[in-house]
N, C-alpha and C positions, 0 to 999 in steps of 0.2 A: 727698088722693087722688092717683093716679098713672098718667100713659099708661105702657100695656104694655111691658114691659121684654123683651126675647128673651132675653138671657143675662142670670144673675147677676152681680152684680158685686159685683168683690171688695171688701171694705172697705177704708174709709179709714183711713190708719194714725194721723192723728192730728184734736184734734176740729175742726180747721179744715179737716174731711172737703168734698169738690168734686171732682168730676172734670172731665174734661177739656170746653172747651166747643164742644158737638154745633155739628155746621155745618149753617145753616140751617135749610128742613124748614118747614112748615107748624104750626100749634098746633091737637093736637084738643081740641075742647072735649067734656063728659060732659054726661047730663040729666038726672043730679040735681043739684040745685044751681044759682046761679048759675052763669054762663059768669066763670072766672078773668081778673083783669087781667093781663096779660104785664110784667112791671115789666123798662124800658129803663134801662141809667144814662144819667141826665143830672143831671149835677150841681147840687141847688139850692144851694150855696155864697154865692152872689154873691145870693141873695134876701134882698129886705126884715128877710124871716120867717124867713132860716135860723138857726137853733141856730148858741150859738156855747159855744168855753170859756173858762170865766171865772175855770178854778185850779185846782190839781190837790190834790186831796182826800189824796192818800198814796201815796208812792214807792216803788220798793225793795220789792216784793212776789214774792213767788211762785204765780204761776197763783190770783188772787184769783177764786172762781166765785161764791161766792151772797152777797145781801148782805142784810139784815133790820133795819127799822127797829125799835126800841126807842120806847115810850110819853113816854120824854123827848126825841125826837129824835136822840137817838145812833145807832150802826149796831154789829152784829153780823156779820162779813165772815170768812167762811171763806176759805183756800188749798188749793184741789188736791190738792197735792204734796208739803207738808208735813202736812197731818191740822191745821193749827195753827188755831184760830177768833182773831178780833182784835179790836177792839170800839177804834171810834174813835168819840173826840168833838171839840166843836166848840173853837172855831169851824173852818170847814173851809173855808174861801175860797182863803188862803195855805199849807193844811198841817193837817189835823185830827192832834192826839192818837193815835197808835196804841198799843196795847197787846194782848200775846198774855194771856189771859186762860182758856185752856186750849187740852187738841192731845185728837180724841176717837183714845181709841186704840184699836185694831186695823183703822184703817183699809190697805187694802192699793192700792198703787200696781204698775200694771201693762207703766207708763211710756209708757201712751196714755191715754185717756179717762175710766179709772176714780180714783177718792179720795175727797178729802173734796170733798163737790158742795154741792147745794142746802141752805137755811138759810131757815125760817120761825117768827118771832112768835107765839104762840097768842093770839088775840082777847081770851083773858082773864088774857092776863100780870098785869094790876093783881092779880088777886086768887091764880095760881097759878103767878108766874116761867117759864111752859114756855114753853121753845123746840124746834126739832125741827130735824134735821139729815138728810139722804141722803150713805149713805156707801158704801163699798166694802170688802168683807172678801176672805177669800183662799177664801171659798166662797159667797157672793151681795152685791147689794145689797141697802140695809136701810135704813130710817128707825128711825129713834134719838128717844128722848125726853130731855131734859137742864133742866135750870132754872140760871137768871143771876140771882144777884142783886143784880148792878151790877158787883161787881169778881170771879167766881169762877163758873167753869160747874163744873156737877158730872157726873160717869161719867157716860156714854151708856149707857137703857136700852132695847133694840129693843122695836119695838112692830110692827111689820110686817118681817118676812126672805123670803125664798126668791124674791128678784125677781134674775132673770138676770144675770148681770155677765160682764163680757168687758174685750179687750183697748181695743174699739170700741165703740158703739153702747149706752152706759150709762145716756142719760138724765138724771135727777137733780135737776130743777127741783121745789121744795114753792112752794106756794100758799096759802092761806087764800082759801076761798069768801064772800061776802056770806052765807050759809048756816051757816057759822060750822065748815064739813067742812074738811079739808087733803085738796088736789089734787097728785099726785104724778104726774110724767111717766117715763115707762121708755122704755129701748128695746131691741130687741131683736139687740145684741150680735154680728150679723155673722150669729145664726142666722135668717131671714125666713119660716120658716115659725113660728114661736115668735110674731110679730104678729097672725094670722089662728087661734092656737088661743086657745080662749075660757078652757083650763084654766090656762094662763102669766099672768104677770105681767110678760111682757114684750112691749113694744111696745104696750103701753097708756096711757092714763091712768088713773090711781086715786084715789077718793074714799073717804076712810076718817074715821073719829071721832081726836081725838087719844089715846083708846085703843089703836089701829092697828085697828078692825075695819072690817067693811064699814057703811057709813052709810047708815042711813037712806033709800030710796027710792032705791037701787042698782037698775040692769036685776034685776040677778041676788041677791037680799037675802042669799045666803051669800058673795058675792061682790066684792072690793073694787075691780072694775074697772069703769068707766064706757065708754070707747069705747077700742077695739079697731083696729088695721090700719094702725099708727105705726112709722116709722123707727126716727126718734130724735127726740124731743120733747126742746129744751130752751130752750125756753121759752112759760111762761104768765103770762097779763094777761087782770084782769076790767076791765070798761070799768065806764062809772057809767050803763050799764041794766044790769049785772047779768050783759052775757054773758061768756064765756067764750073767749078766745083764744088758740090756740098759733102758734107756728114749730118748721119741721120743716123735719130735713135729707133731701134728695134725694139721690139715688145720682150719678148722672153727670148729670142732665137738668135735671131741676125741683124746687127749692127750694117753702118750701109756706109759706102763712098759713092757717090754717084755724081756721072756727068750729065751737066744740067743743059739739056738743048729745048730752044722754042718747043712750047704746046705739046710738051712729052709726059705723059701719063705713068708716075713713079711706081704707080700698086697700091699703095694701103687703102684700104684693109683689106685687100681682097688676098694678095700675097706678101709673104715677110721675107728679107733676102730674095735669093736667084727663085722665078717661077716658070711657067710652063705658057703662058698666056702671052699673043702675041700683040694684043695691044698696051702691054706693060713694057717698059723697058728695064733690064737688067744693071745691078747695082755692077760698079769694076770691080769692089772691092767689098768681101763682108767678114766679120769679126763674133765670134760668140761673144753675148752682151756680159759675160763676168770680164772679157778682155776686153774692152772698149767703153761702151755709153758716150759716144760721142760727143764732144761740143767744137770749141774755138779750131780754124782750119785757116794755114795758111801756106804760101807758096813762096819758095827759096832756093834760087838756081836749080833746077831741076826736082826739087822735092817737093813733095807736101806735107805737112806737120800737123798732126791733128792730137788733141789732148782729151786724155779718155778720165772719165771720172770716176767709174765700178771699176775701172781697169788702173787708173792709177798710176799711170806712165803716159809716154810721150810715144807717138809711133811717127815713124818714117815712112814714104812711100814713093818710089819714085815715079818721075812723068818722063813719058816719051807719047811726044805730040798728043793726042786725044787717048792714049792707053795709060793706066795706074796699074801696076805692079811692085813685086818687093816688099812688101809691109812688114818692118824689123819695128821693133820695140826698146824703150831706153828708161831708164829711171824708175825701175819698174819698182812700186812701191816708198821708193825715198822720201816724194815729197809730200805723199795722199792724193786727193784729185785733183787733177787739172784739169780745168777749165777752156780759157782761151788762148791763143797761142796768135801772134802779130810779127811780122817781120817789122821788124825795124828800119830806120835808115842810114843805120851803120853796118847794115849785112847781120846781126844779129839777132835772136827771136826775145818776144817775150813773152812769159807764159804766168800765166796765174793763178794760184792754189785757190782749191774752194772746199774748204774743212771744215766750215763753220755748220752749225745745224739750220733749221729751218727759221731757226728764232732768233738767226745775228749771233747763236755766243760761239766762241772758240771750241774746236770739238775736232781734233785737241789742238790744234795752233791756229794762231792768228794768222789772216791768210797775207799772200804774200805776192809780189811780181817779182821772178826770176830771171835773171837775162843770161841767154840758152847761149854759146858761141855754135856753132850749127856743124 
């Protein structure tokens, strides 16, 4: 959710979206919800408990956005900017294995935000190879159905289209539910009234079957949107009760952690951060956008791990049952932006540099997957 914005503002040209940082000013809080934590940087670096790295998983990338474990522990890792999917294995300590293993094509680059994005698993790979991809065409975004079967993805076939795409504000993060649904995050492209109409598909989140339809016990049963009044979501983590987590980019003000329940109404654009309006819900957690710009979010023994891009570190945050608090800060600077951030299934995270410009080149290293010990 979001305090009141007086002017529109314009979009951010690239996804390490942040405006400039608001001076001062008091923090309103809203009443629905809890009252939001204000997250301060301060560095936990130098803690007992801070996350460290311990190798870099794969070098020489171009704009790596989603990454998906495979049933053997290997990984399925898309690039942005080239359309190219990569599929490394192990060991990954010193250097995993990479291999382009297909590129889905007609993806369309717009030389911001849009391409080849999110990348999810289907729960029953053992029995039907499917994975799922969000991608970008030259007339919407779209989730794709495709199958792996170890060395060879096959044609991308849509199974959900007609979700907004822009130069900005594309969204793109896939999910798999404890539910067994694929959670799909949109966003609403620079156009902000497109988040608050119920008929779009953008500036949502979506729950759908791996059919692409609407799933099962949707507000709306013809409908494949679950909650509505989203920036840009790009990223989601279920924790281990089962809920539901995003990060979301803020305009100029307030960055957002918000828990995501059935047919809940986030704000934008009507508020940015914690607001006053009681059919808005309140973000847990929010960040001024030089600290934050949220993306990649994920959940590890009690944490949440979310990778800020204008902010340029790793933040921590811990969970107890449905409440987020504590948001310390780590890396702050070292490695440039981060992007997406994946638990592993060795209990390790991985997280991914995005330092390249809008055009693919190095600006100023080639980007990179980190592997975080937590």
């Amino acid at each position: 959710m979001k305090t009141a914005v007086g002017l529109a503002v314009a979009g951010c040209l690239l996804a390490g979206c942040g405006g400039s940082r608001p001076a001062g000013g008091p923090f309103t809080t809203g009443t629905h919800g809890p009252t939001a934590t204000v997250a301060s940087p301060s560095s936990g670096s130098g803690r007992s408990d801070a996350p460290r790295v311990i190798g870099t998983v794969a070098s020489k990338l171009a704009v790596p956005w989603g990454i998906a474990f495979l049933p053997d522990h290997t990984a399925l890792v898309t690039e942005r900017d080239s359309g190219r999917v990569l599929h490394i294995t192990g060991p990954v300590r010193k250097g995993g294995r990479v291999t382009e293993v297909g590129r889905v094509e007609g993806t369309s680059v717009h030389g911001g935000e849009a391409g080849l994005l999110g990348i999810a698993v289907s729960p029953s790979y053992a029995r039907n190879n499917a994975v799922f991809a969000y991608v970008s065409t030259n007339t919407d975004n779209r989730v794709v159905a495709m199958t792996f079967d170890g060395t060879t993805l096959s044609a991308p076939k849509p199974i959900l289209t007609g979700i907004p795409n822009g130069f900005i504000h594309d969204g793109g993060r896939l999910a798999f539910g404890p539910d067994g649904y694929l959670y799909v995050s949109t966003g609403e492209t620079g156009q902000e009234e497109l988040a608050q109409d119920p008929k779009s598909l953008g500036g949502k989140i979506l729950r759908i079957t791996e059919q692409g339809k609407p799933a099962p016990g949707n507000p709306d049963p013809a409908s494949p949107v679950w909650t509505l009044g989203h920036r840009n979501v790009q990223g989601l983590a279920f924790d281990d009760h089962d809920h539901l987590w995003a990060s979301e980019f803020g305009a100029s003000t307030w960055d957002e952690l918000n828990l995501i329940q059935k047919g809940t109404n986030y704000g934008w654009p009507a508020v940015e951060g914690s607001g006053d309006q009681e059919r808005f819900r309140n973000p847990q957690v929010v960040w001024r956008t030089d600290d934050a710009s949220p993306s990649g979010l994920a959940f590890l023994d009690g944490h949440l791990y979310l990778g800020a891009l204008q902010g340029t570190r790793l933040w921590r945050v811990d969970v107890h049952g449905a409440k987020a608090t504590n948001p310390t800060d780590f890396f702050v600077g070292r490695y440039g932006r981060l992007r997406t951030v994946v638990a592993a299934p060795d209990g390790n995270l991985w997280v991914t540099t995005s330092n390249r410009d809008g055009r693919g080149r190095p600006a100023p290293q080639d980007d990179r997957i980190l592997l975080v010990r937590p």
